[in-house]
KETITI-351092 format. One record per atom (N, C-alpha, C, O, CB): residue number from 1; residue in one letter; atom name; x, y, z. Coordinates in steps of 0.1 Angstrom, whole numbers. Glycine has a CB too. Layout:
BEGIN
NODE   num   residu   atome      c1      c2      c3
NODE   NUM        A      CA       X       Y       Z
...
//
This chain:
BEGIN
NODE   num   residu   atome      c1      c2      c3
NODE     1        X       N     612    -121      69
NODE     1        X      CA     598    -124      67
NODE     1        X       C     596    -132      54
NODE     1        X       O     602    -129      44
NODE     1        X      CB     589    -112      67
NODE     2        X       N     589    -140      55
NODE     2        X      CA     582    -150      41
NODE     2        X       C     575    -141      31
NODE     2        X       O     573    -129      34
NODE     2        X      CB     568    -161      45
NODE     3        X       N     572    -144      22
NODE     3        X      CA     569    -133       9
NODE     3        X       C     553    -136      18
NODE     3        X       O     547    -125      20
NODE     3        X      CB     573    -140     -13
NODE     4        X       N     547    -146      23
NODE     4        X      CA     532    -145      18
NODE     4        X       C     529    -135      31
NODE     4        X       O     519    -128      32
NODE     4        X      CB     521    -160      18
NODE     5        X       N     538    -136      38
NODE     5        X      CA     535    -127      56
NODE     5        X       C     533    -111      49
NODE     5        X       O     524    -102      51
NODE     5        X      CB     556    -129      73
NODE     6        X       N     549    -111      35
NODE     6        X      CA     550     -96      31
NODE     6        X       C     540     -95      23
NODE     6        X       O     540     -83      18
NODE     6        X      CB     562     -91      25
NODE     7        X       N     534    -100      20
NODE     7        X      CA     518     -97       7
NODE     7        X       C     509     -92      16
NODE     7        X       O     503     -81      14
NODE     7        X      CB     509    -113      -3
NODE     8        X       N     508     -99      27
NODE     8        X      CA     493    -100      35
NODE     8        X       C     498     -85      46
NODE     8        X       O     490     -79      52
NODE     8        X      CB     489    -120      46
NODE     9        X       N     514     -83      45
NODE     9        X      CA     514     -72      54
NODE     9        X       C     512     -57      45
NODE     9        X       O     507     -47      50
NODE     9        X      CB     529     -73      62
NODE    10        X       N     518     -59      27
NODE    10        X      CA     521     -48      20
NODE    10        X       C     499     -44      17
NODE    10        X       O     494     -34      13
NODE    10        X      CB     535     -53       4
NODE    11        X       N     494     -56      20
NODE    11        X      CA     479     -54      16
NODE    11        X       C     470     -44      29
NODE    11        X       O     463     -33      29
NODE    11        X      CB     471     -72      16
NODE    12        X       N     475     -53      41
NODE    12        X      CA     469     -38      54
NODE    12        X       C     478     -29      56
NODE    12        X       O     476     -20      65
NODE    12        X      CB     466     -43      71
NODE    13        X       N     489     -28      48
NODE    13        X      CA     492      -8      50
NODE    13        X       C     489       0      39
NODE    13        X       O     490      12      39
NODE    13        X      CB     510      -3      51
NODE    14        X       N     483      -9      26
NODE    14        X      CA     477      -3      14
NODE    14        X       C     485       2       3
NODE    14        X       O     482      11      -5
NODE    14        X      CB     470       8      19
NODE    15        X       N     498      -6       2
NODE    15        X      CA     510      -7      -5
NODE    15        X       C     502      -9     -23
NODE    15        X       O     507      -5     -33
NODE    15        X      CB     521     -22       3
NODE    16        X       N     490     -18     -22
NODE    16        X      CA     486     -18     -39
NODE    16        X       C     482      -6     -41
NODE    16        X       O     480      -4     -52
NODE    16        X      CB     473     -28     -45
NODE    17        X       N     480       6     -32
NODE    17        X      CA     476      19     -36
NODE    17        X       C     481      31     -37
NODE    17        X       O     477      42     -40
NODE    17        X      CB     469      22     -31
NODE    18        X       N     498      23     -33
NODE    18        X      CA     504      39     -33
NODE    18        X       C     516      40     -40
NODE    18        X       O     523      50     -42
NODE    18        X      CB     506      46     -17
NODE    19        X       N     519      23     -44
NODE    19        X      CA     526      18     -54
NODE    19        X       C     526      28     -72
NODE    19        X       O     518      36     -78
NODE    19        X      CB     520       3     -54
NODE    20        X       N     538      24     -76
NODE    20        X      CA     537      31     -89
NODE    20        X       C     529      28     -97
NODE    20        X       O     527      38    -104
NODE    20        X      CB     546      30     -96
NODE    21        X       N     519      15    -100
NODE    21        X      CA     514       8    -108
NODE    21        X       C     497       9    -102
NODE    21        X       O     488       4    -110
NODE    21        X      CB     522      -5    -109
NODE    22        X       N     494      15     -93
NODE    22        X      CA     486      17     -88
NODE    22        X       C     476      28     -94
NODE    22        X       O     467      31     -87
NODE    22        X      CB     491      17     -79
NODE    23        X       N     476      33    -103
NODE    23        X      CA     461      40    -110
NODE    23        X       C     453      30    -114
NODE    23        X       O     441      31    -109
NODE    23        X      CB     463      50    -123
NODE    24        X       N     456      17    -123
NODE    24        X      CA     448       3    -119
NODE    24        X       C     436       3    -106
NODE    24        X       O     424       5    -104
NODE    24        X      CB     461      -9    -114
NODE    25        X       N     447       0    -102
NODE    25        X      CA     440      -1     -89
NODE    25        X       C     432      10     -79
NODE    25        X       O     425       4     -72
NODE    25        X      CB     449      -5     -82
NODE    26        X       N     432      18     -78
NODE    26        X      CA     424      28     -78
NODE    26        X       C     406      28     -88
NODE    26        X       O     394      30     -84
NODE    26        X      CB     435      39     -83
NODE    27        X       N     413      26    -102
NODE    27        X      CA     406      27    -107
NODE    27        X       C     394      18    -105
NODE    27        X       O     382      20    -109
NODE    27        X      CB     410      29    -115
NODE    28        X       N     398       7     -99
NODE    28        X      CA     392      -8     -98
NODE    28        X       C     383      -3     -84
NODE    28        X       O     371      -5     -83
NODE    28        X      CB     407     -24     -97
NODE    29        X       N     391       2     -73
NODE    29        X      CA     390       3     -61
NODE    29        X       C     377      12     -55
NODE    29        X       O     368       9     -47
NODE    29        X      CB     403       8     -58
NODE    30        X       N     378      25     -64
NODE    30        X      CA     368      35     -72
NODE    30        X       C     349      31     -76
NODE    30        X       O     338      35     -73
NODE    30        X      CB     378      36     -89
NODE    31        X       N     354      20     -84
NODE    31        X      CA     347      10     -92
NODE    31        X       C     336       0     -80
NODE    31        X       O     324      -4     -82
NODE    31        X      CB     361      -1     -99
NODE    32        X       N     341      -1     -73
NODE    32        X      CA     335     -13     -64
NODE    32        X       C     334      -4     -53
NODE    32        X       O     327     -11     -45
NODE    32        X      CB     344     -27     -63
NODE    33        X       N     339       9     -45
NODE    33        X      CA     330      12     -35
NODE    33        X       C     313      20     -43
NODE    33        X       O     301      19     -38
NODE    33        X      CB     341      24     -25
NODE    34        X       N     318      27     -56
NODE    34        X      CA     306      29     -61
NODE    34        X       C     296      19     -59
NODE    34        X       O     285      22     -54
NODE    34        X      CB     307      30     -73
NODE    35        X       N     299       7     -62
NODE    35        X      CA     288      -3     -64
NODE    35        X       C     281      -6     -52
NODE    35        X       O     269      -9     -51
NODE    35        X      CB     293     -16     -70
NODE    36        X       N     293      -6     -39
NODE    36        X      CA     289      -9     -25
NODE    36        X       C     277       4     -29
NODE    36        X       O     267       2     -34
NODE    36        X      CB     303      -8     -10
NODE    37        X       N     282      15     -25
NODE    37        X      CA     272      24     -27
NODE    37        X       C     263      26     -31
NODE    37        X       O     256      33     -23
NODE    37        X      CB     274      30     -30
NODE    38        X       N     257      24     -42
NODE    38        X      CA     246      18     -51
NODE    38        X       C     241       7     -48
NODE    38        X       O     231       6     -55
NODE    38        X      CB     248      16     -63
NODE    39        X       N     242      -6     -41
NODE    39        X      CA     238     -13     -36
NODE    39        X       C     226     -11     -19
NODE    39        X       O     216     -16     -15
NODE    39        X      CB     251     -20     -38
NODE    40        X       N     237       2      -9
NODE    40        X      CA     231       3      -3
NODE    40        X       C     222      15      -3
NODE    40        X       O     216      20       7
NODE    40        X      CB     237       0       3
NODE    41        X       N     222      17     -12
NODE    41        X      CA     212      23     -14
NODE    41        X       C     198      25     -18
NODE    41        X       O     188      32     -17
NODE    41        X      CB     215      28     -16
NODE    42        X       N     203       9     -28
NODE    42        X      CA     188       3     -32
NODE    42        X       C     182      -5     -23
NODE    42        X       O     170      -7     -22
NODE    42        X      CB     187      -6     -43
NODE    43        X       N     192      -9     -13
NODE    43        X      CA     182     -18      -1
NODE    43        X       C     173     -10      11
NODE    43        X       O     163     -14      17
NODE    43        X      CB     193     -27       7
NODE    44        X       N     184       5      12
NODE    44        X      CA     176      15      20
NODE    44        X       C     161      19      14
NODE    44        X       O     152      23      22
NODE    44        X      CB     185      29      21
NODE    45        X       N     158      18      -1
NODE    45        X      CA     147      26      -9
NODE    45        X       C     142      16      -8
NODE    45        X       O     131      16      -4
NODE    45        X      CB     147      34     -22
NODE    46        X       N     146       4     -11
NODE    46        X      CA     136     -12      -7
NODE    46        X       C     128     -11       2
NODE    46        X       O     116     -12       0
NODE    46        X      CB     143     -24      -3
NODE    47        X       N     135     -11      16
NODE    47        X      CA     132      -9      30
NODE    47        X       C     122       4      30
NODE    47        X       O     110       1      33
NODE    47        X      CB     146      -8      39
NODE    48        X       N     123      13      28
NODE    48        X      CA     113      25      29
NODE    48        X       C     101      24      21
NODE    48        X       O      91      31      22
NODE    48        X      CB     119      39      25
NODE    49        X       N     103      12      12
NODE    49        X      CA      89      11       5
NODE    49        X       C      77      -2       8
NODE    49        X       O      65      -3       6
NODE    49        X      CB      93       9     -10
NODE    50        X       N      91     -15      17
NODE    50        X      CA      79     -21      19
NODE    50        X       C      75     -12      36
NODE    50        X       O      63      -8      36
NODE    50        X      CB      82     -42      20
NODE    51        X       N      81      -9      43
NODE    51        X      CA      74       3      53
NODE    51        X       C      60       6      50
NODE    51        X       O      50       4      56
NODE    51        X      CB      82      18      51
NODE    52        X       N      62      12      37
NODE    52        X      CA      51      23      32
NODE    52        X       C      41      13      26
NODE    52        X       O      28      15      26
NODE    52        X      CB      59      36      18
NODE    53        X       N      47       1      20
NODE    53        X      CA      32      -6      18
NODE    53        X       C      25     -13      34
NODE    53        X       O      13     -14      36
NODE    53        X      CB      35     -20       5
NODE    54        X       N      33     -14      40
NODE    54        X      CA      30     -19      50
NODE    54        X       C      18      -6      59
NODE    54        X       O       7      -9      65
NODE    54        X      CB      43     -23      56
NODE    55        X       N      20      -1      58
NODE    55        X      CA      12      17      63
NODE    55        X       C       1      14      54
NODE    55        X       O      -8       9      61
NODE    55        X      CB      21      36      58
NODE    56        X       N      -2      14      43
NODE    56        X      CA     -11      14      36
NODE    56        X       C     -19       3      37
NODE    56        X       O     -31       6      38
NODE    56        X      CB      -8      14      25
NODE    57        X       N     -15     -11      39
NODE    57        X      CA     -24     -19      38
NODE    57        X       C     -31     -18      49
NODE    57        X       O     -42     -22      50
NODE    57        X      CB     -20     -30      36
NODE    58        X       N     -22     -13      59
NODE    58        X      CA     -36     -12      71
NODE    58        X       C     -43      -2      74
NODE    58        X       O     -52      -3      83
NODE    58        X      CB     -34     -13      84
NODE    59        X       N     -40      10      66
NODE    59        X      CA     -51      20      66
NODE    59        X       C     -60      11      55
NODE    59        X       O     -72      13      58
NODE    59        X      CB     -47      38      59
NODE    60        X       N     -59       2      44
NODE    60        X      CA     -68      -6      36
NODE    60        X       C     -77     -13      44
NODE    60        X       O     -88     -15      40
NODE    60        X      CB     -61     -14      28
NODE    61        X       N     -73     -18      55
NODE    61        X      CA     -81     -29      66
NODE    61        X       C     -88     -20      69
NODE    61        X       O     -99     -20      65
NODE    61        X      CB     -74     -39      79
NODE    62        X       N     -84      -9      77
NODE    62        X      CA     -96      -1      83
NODE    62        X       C    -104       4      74
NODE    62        X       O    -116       1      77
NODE    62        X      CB     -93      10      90
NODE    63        X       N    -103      11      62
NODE    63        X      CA    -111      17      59
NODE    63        X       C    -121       4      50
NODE    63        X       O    -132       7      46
NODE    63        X      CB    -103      30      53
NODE    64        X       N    -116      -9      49
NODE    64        X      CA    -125     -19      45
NODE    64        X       C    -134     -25      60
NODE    64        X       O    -142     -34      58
NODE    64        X      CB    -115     -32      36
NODE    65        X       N    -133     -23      67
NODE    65        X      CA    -143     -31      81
NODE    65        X       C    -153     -12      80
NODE    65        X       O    -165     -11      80
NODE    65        X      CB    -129     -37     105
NODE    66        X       N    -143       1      78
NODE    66        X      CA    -155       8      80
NODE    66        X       C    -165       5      69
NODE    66        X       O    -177       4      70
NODE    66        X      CB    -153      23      82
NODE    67        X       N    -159       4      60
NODE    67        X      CA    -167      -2      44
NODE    67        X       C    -185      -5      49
NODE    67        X       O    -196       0      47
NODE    67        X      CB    -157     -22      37
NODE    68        X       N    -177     -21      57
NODE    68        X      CA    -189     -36      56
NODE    68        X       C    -194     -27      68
NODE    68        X       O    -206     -28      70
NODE    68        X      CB    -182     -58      60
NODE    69        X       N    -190     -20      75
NODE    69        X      CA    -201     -16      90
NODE    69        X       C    -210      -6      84
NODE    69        X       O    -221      -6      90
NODE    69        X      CB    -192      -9     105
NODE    70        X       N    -209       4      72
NODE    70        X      CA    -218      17      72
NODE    70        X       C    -226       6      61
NODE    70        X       O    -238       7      59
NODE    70        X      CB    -210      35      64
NODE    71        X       N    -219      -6      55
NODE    71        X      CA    -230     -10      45
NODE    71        X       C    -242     -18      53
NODE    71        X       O    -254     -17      49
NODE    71        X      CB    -223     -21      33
NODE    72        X       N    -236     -24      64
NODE    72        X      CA    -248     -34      76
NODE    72        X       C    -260     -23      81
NODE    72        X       O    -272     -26      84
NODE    72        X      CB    -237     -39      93
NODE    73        X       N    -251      -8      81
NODE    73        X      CA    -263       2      88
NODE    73        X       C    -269       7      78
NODE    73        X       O    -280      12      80
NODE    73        X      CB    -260      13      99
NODE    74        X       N    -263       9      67
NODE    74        X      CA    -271       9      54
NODE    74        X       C    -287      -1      51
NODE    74        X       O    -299       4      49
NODE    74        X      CB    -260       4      42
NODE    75        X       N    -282     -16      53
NODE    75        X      CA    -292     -23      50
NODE    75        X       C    -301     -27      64
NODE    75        X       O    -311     -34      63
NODE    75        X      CB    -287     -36      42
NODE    76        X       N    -297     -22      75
NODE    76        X      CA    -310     -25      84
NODE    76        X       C    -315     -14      85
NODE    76        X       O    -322     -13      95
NODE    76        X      CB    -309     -32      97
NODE    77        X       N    -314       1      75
NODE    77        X      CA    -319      12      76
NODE    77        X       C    -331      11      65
NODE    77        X       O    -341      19      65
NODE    77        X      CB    -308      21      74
NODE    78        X       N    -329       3      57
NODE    78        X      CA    -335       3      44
NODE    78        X       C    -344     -10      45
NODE    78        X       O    -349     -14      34
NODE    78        X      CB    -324       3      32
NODE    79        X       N    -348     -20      60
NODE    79        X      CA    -358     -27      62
NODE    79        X       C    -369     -22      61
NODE    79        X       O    -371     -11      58
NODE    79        X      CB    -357     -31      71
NODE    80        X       N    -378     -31      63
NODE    80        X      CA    -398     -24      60
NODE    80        X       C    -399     -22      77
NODE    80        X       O    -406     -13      81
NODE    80        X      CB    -416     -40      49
NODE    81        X       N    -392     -30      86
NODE    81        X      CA    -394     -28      97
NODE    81        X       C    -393     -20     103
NODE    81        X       O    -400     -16     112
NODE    81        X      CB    -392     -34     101
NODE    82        X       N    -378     -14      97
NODE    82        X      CA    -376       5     103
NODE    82        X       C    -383      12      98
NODE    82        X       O    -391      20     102
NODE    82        X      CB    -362      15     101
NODE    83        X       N    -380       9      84
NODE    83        X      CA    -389      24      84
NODE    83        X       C    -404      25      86
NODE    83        X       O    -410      35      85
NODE    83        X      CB    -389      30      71
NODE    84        X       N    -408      11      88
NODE    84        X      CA    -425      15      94
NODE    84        X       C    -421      20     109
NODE    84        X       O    -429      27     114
NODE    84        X      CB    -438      -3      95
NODE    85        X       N    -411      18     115
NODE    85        X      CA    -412      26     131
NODE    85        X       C    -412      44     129
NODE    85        X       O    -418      53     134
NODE    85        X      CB    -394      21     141
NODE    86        X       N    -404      42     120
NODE    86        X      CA    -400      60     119
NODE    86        X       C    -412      67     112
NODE    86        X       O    -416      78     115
NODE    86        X      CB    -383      64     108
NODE    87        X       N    -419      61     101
NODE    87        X      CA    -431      69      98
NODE    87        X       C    -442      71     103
NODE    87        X       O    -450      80     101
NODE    87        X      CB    -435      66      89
NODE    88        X       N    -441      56     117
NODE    88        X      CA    -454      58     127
NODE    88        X       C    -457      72     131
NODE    88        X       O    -467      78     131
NODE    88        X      CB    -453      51     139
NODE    89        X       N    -445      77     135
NODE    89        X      CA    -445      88     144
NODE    89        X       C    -448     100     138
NODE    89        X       O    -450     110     145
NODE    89        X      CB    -433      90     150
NODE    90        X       N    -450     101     125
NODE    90        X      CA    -458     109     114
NODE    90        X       C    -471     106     113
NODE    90        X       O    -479     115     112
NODE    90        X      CB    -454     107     102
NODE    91        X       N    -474      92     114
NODE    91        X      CA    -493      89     109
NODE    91        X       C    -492      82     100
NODE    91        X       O    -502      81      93
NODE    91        X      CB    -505     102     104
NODE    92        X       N    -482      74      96
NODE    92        X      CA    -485      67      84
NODE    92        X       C    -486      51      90
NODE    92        X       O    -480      45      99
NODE    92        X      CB    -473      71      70
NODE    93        X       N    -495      48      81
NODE    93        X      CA    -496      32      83
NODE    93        X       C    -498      27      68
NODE    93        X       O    -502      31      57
NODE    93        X      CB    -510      27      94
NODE    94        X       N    -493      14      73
NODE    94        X      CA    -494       5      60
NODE    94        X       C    -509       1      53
NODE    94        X       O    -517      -4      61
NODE    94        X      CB    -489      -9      64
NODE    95        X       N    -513       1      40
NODE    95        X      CA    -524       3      35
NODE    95        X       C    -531     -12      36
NODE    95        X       O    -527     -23      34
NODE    95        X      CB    -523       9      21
NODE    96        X       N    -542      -6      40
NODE    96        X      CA    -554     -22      42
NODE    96        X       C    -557     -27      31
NODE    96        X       O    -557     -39      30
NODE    96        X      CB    -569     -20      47
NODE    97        X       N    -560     -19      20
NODE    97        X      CA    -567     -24       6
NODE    97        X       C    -556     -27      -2
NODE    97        X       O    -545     -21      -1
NODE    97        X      CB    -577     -12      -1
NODE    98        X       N    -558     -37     -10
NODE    98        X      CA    -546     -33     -22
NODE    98        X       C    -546     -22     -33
NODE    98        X       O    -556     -18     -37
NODE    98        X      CB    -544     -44     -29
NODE    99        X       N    -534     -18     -38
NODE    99        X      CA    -536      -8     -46
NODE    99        X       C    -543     -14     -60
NODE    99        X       O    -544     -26     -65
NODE    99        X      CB    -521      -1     -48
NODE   100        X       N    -548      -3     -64
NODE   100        X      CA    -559      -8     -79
NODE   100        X       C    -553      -1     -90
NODE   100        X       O    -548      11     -87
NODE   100        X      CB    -579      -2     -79
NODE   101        X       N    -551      -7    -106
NODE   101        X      CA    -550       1    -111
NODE   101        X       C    -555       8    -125
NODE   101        X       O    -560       1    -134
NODE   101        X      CB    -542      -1    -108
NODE   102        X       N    -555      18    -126
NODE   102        X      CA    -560      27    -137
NODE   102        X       C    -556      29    -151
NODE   102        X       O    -548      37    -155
NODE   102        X      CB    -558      38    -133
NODE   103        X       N    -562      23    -158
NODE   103        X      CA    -563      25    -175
NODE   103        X       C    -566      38    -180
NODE   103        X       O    -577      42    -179
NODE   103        X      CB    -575      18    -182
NODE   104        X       N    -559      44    -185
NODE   104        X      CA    -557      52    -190
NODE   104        X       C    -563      50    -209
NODE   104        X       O    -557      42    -217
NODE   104        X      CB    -542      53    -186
NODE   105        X       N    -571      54    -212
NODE   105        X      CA    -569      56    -226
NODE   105        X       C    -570      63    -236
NODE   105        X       O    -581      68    -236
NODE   105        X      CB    -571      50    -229
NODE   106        X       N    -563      64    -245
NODE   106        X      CA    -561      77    -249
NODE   106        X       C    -570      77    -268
NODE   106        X       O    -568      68    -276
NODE   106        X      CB    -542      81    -248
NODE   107        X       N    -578      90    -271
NODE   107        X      CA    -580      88    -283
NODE   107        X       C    -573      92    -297
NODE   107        X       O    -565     102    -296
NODE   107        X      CB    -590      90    -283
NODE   108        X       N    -575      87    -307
NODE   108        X      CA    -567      91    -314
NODE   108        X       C    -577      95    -326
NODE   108        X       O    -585      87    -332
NODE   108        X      CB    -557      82    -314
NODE   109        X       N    -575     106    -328
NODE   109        X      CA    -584     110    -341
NODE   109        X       C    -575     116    -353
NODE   109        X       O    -580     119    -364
NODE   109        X      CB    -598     121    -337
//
């Protein structure tokens, strides 16, 4: 066999790891699945967070359209036109005269 056939063969039976000189390598080996490791694991907590913003922004949409809809029945509740319907039914009506008003004055001794 050619030396590069025996490099590329002593590499897939794992000959840099079981060699004499091999705590190096280990240690190196060690080194970089950590990192794989830590790597996937920041992309998993990445992923679970845009998720979670994603969840949020659309409980944000809803709870902003219920927002503008209680505020719309807010302000056609607070017309002169409703509420002259709803007090009819009590007796009240809108005043004929205009209101007048009263001086007060006080003495001082």
């Amino acid at each position: 066999m050619s030396k590069v056939k025996k490099n590329i063969y002593g590499i897939l039976r794992g000959n840099f790891l079981t060699n004499e000189s091999s705590f190096k390598n280990w240690r190196i080996f060690i080194f970089v699945v950590t990192l794989f490791l830590f790597m996937i694991s920041s992309a998993h907590s990445a992923d679970e967070k845009v998720v979670k913003i994603a969840k949020l922004n659309k409980i944000k949409r809803k709870l902003h359209a219920q927002y503008i809809d209680i505020g719309t029945i807010l302000t056609r509740m607070k017309m002169e036109s409703s509420i002259r319907k709803k007090v009819q039914s009590v007796g009240l009506v809108p005043a004929t005269t205009p209101p007048e008003r009263i001086k007060v004055e006080i003495n001082k001794q």
